[in-house]
MARVO-203288 format. One record per residue: x, y, z of N, C-alpha, C in turn; residue in three letters. Coordinates in Angstrom, 1 decimal. Layout:
REC/n.c1/n.c2/n.c3/ca.c1/ca.c2/ca.c3/c.c1/c.c2/c.c3/dolum
REC/X/Y/Z/X/Y/Z/X/Y/Z/ALA;
...
***
This chain:
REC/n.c1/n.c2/n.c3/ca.c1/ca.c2/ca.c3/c.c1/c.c2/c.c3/dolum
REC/103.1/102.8/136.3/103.2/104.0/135.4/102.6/103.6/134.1/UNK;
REC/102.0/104.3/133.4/101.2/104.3/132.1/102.4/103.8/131.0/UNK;
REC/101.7/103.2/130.7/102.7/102.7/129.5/102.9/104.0/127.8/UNK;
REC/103.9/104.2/127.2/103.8/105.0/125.8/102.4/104.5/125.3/UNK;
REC/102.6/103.2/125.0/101.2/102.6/123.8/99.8/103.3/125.3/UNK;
REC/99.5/103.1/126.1/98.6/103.4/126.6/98.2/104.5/126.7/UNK;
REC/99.3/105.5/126.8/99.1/107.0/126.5/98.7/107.5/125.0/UNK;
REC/99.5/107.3/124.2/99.2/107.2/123.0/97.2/106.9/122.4/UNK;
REC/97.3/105.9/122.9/96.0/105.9/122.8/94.6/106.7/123.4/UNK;
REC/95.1/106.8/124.9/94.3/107.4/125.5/94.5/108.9/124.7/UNK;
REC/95.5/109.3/124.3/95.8/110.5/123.8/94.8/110.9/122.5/UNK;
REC/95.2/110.1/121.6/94.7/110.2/120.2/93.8/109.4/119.8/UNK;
REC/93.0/108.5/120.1/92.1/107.4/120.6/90.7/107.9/120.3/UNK;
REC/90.8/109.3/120.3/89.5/109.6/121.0/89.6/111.1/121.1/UNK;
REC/88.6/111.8/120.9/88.6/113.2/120.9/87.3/113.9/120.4/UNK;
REC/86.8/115.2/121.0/85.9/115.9/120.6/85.5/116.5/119.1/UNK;
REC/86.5/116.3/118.2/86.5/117.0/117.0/86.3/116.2/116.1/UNK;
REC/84.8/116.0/115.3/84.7/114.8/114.3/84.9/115.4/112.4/UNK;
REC/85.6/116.3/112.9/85.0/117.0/111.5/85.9/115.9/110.3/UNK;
REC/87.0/115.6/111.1/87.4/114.7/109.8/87.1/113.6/109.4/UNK;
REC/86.4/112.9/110.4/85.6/111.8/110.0/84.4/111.6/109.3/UNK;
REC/83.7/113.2/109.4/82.5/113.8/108.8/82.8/113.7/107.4/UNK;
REC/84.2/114.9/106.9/84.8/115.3/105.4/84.8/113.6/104.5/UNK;
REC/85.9/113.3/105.6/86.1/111.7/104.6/85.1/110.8/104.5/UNK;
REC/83.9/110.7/105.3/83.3/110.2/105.5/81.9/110.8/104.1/UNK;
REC/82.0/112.0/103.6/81.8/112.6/102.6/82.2/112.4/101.3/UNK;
REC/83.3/112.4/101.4/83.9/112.1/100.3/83.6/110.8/99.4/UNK;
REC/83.6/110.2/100.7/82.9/108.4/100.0/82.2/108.4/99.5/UNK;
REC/81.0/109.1/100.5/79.5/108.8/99.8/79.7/109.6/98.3/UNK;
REC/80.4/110.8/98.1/80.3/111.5/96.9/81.2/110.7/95.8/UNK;
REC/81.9/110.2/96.2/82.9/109.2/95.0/81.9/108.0/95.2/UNK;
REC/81.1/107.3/95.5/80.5/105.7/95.7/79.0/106.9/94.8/UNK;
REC/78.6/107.8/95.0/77.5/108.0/93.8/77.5/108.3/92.2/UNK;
REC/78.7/108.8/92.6/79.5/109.3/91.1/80.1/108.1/90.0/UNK;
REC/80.3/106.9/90.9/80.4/105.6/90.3/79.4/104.8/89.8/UNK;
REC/78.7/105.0/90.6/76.9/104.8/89.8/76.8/105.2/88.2/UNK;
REC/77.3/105.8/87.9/77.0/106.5/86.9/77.7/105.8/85.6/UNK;
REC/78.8/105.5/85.9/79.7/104.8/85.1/79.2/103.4/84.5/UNK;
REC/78.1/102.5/84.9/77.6/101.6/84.9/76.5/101.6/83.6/UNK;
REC/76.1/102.8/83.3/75.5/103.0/82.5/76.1/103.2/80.9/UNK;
REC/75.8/102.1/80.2/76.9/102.7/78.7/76.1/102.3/77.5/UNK;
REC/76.3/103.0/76.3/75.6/103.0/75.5/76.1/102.0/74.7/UNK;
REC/75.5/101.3/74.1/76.9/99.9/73.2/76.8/100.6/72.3/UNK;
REC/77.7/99.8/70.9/77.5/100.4/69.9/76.4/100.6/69.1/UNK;
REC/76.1/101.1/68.4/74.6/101.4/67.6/74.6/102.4/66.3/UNK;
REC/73.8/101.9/65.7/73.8/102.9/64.4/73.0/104.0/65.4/UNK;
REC/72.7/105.4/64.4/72.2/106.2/64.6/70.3/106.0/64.3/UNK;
REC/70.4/104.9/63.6/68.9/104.5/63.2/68.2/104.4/64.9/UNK;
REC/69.2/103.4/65.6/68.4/102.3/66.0/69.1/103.1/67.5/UNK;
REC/69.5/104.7/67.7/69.6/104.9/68.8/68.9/104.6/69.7/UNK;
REC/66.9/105.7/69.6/66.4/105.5/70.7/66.3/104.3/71.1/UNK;
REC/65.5/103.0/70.2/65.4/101.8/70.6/66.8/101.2/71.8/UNK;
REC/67.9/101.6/71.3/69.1/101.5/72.2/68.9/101.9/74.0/UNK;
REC/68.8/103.6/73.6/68.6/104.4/75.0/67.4/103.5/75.7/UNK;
REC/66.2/103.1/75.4/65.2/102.7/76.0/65.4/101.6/76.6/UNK;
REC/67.2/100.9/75.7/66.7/99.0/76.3/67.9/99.3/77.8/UNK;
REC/68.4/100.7/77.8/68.7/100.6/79.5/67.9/101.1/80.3/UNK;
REC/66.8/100.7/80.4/66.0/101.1/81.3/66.3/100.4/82.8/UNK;
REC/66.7/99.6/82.6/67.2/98.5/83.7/68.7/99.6/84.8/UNK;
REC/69.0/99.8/83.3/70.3/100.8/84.5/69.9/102.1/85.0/UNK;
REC/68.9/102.5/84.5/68.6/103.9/84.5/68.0/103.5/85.9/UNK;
REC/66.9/102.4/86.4/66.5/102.1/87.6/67.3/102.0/88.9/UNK;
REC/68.5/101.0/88.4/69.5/100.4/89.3/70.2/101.6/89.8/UNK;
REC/70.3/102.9/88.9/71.2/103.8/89.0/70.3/104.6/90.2/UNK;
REC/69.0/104.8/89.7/68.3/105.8/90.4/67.9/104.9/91.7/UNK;
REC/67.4/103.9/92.1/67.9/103.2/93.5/68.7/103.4/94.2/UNK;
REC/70.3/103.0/93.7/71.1/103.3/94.5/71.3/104.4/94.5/UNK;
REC/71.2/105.7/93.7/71.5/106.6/94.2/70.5/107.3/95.2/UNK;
REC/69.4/106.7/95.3/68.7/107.0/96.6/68.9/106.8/97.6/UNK;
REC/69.2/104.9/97.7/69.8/104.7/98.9/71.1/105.1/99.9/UNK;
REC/72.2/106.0/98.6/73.1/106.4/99.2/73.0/107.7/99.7/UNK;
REC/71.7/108.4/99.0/71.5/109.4/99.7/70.8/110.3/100.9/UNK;
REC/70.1/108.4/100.6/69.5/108.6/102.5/70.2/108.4/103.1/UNK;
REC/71.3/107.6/103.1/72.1/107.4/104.2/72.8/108.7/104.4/UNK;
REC/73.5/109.3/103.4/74.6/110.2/103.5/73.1/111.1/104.5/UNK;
REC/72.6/111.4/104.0/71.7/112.5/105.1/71.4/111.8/106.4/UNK;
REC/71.1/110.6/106.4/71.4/110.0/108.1/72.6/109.8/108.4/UNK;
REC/73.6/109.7/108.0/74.9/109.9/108.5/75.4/111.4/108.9/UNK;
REC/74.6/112.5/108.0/75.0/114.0/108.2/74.4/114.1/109.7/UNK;
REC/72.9/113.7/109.4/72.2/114.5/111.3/72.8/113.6/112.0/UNK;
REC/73.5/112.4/112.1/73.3/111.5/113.4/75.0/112.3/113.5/UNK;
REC/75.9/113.0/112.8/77.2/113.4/113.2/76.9/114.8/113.9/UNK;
REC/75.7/115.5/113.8/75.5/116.8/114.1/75.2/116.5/115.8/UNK;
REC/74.8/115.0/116.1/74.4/115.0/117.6/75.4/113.9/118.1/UNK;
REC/76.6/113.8/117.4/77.7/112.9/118.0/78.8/113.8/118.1/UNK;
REC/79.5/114.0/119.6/80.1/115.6/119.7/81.4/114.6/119.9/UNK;
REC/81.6/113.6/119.8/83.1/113.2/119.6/83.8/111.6/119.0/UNK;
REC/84.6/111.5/119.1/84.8/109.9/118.4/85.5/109.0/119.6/UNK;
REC/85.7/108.0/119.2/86.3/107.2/119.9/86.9/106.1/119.1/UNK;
REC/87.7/104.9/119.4/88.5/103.8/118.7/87.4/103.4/117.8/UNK;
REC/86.7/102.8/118.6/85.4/101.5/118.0/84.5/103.0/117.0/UNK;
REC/84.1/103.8/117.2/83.2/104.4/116.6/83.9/105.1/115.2/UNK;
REC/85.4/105.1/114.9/85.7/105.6/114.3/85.9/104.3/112.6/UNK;
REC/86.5/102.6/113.7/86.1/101.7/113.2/84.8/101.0/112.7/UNK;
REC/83.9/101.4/113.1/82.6/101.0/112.8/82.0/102.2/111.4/UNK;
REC/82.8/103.6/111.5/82.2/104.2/110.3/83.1/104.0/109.1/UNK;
REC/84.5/103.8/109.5/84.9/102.7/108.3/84.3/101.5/107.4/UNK;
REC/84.1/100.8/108.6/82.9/99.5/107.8/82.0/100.0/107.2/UNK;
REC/81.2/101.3/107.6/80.1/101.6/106.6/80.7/102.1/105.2/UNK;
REC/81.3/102.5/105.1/82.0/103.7/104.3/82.6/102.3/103.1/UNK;
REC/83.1/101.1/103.6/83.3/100.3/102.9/82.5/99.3/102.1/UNK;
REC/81.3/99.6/102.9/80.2/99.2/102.5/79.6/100.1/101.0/UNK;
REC/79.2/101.1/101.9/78.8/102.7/100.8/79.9/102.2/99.8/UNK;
REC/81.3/102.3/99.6/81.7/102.0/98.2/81.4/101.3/97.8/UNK;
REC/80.8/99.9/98.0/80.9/98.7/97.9/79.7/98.5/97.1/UNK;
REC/79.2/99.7/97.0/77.6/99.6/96.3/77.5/99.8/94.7/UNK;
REC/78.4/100.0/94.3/78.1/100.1/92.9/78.1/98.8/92.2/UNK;
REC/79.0/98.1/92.7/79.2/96.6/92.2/77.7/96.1/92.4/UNK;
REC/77.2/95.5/93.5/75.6/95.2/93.4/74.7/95.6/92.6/UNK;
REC/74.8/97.4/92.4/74.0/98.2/91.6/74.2/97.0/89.7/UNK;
REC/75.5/97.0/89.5/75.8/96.9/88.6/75.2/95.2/87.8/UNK;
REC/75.5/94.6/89.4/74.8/93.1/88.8/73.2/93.1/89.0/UNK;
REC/72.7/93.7/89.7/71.3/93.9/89.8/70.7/94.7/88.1/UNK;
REC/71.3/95.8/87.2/70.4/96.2/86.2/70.8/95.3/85.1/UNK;
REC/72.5/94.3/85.5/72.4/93.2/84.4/71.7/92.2/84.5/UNK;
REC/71.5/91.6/85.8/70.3/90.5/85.8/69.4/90.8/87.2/UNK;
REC/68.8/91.6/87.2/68.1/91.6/88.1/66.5/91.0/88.0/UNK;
REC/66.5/90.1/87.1/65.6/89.0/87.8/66.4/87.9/88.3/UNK;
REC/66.9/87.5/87.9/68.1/86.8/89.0/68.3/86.9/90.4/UNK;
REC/68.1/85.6/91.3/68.0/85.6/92.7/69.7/85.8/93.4/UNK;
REC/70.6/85.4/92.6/71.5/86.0/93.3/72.0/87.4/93.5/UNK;
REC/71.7/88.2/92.4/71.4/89.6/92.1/70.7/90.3/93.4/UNK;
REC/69.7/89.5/93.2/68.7/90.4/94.1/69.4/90.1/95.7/UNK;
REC/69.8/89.2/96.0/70.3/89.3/97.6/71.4/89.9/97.7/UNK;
REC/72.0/90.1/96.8/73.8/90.6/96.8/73.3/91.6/97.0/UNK;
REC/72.2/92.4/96.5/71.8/94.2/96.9/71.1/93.8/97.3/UNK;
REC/70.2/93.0/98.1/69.5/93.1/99.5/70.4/93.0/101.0/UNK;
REC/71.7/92.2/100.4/72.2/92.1/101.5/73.3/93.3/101.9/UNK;
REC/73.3/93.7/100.6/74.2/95.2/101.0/73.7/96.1/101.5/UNK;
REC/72.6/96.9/101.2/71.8/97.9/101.7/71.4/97.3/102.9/UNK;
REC/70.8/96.3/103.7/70.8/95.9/104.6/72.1/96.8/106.0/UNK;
REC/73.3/95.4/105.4/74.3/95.8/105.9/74.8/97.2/106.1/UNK;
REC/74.7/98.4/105.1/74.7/99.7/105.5/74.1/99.9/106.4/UNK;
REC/72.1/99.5/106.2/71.5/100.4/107.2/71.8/99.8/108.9/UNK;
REC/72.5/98.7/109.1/72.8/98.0/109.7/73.6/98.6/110.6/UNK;
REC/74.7/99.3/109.5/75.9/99.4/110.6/76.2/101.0/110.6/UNK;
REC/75.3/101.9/110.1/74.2/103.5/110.5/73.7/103.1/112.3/UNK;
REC/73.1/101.4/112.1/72.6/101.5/113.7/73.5/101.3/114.5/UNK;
REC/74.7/100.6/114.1/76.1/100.3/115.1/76.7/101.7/115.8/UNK;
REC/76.6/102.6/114.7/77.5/103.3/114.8/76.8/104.5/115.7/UNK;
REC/75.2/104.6/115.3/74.3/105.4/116.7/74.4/104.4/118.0/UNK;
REC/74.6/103.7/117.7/74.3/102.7/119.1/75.8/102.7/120.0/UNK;
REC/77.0/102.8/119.4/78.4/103.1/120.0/78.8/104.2/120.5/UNK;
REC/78.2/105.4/119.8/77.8/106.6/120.0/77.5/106.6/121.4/UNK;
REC/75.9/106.2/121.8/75.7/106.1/122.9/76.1/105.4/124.0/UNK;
REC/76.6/104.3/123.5/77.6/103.3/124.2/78.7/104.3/125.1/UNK;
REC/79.6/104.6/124.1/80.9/105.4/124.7/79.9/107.0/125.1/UNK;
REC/79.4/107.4/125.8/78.7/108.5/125.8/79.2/109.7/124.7/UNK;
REC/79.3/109.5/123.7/79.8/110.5/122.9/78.5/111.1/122.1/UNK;
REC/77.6/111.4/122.6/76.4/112.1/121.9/76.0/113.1/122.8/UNK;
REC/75.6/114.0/122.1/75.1/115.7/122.7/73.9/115.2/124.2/UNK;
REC/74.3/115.9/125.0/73.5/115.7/126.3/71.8/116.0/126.1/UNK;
REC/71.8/116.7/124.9/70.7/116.9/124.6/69.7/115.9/123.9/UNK;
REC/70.5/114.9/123.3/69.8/113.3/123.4/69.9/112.8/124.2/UNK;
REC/68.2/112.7/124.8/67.6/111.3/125.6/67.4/110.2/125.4/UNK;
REC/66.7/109.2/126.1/66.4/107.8/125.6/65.6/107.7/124.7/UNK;
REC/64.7/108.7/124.8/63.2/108.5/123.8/63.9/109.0/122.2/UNK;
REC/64.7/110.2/122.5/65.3/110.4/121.0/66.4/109.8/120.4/UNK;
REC/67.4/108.7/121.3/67.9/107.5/121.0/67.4/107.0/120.1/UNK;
REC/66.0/106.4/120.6/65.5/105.2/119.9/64.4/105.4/119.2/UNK;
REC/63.9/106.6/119.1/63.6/107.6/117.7/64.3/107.2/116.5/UNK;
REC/65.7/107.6/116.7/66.5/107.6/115.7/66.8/106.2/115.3/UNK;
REC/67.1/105.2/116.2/67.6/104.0/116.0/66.5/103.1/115.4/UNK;
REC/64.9/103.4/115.1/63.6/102.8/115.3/63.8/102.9/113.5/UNK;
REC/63.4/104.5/113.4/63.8/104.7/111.4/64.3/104.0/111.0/UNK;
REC/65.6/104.2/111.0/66.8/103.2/110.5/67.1/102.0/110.9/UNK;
REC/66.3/101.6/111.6/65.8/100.0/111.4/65.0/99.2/110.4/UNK;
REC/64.1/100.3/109.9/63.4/100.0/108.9/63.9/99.5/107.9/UNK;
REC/64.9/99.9/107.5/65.3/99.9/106.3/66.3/98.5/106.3/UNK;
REC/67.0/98.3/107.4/67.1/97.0/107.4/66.6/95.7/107.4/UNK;
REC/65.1/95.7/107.9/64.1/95.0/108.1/63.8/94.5/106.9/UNK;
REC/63.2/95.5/106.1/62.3/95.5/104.5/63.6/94.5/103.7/UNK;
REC/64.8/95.5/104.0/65.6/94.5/102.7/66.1/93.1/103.3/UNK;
REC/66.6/93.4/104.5/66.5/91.7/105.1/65.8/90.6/104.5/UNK;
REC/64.6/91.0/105.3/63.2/90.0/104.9/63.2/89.8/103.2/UNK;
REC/64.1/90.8/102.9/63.0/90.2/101.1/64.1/89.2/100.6/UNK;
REC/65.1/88.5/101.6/66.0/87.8/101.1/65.8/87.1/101.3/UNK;
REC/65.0/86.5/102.1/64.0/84.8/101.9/63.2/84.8/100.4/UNK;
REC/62.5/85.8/100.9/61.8/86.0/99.4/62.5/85.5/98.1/UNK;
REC/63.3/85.8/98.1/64.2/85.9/96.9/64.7/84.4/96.4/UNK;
REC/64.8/83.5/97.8/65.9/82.7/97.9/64.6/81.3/97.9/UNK;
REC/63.6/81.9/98.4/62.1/80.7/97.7/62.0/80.9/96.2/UNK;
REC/62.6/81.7/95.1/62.3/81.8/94.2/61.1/82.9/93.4/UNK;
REC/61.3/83.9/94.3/60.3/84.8/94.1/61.2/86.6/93.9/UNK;
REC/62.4/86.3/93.3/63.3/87.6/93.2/62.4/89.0/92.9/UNK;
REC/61.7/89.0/91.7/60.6/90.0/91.4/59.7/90.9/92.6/UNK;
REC/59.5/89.9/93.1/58.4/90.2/94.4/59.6/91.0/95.2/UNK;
REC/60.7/89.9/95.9/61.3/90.4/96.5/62.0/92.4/96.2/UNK;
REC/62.3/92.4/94.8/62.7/94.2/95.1/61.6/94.7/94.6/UNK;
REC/60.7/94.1/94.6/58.7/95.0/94.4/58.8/95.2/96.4/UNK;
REC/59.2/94.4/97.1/59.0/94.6/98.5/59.9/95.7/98.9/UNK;
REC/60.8/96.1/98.1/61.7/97.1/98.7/60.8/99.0/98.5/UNK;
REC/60.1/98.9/98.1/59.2/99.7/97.9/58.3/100.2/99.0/UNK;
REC/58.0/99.5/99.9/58.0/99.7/101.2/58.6/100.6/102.5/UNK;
REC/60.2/100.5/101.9/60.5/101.0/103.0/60.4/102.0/103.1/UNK;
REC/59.7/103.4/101.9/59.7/104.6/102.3/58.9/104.7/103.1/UNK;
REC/57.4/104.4/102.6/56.3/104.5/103.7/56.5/103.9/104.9/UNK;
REC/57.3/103.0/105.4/57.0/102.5/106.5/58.0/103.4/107.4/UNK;
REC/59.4/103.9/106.7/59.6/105.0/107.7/59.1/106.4/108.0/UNK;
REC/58.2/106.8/107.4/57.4/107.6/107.5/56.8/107.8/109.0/UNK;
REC/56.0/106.4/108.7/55.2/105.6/109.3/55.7/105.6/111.0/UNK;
REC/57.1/105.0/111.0/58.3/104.6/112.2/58.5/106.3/112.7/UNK;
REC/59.0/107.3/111.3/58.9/108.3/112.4/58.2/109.4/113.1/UNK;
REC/56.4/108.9/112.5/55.8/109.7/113.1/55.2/109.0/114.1/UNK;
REC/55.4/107.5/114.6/54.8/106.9/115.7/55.7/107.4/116.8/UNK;
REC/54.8/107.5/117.8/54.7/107.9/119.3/54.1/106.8/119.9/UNK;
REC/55.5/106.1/120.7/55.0/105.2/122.0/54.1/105.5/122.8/UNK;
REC/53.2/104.9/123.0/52.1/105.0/124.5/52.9/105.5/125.5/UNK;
REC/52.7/106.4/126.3/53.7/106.6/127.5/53.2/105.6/128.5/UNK;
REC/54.0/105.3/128.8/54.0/104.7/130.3/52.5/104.9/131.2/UNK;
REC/51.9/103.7/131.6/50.5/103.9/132.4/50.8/104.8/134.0/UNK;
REC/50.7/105.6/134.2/50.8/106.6/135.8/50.9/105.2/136.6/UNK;
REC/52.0/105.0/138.0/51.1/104.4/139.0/50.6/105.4/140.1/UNK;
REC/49.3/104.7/140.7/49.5/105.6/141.7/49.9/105.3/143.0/UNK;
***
């Protein structure tokens, strides 16, 4: 006979309806960009020596506008990849937690990157975070398919369509964390510049099909 805890689970575990995982899953990214913002402050200053002031955060004004890019590509690859995931499961609902803890997690990096981002520790702490996002964006399409919880209307080729993009973004900031760690931090987030074009690149490539046999 089934056990309570095994019913329980199989019961609630798992289900066709993601919308709440979608909302909260929203909410983060909208509270983790809105925090960005807060990093930016004006010190004290006469009225003389304003502009000079506004101009010397240029450094946050960058940090700010990065991450809020990066959180906004994800939030829009997180939006379409839920539009073709028709239900949840244990692990898949655990795995968009970790992202989500991640996504908050980003302002802090943001924050030591426009205070010292020539600094190599700087620069890995947000290479290694944005990584790990786009990282676990691929976990969470890849569990998706694991547990069959994705629309019948994705195949293999539009699997790994999807999974190919958003590997890019992993790649670029990965790699630039050697860079960084030889002593070349500058170069390293001059490399992160890259990854728009290259997913461009990733999603308009088309595999060779397969040679006919006959």
């Amino acid at each position: 006979m089934e056990s309570a805890r095994a019913r329980y689970r199989r019961l609630l575990d798992t289900g066709r309806n993601t919308e709440r995982v979608e909302f909260f899953s929203d909410a983060v990214f909208a509270i983790a960009m809105t925090l960005l913002v807060l990093d930016i402050r004006l010190p004290d200053t006469s009225s003389a020596d304003l502009g000079p002031a506004l101009a010397a955060l240029a450094p946050e004004y960058l940090a700010y506008a990065l991450s809020f890019a990066v959180i906004a590509v994800n939030w829009a690859a997180h939006h379409r990849k839920f539009r073709l995931i028709a239900g949840y499961d244990r692990r898949l609902v655990q795995l968009n937690l970790l992202l989500l803890l991640l996504v908050a997690f980003l302002p802090f990096p943001t924050s030591v990157l426009s205070e010292y981002g020539g600094e190599t520790p700087a620069v890995v702490l947000y290479a290694g975070t944005v990584a790990a996002i786009s990282g676990m964006q691929c976990l969470v399409w890849a569990s998706a398919r694991a547990s069959r919880l994705l629309e019948p209307s994705v195949d293999r080729a539009m699997f790994f369509y999807v999974l190919r993009t958003m590997l890019v973004t992993v790649v670029v900031f990965a790699a630039s964390i050697p860079v960084a760690l030889l002593g070349a931090p500058d170069a390293a987030m001059y490399s992160w510049i890259i990854a728009a074009p290259l997913s461009v690149v990733a999603a308009r490539w088309v595999p060779e099909p397969a040679a006919a046999h006959s």
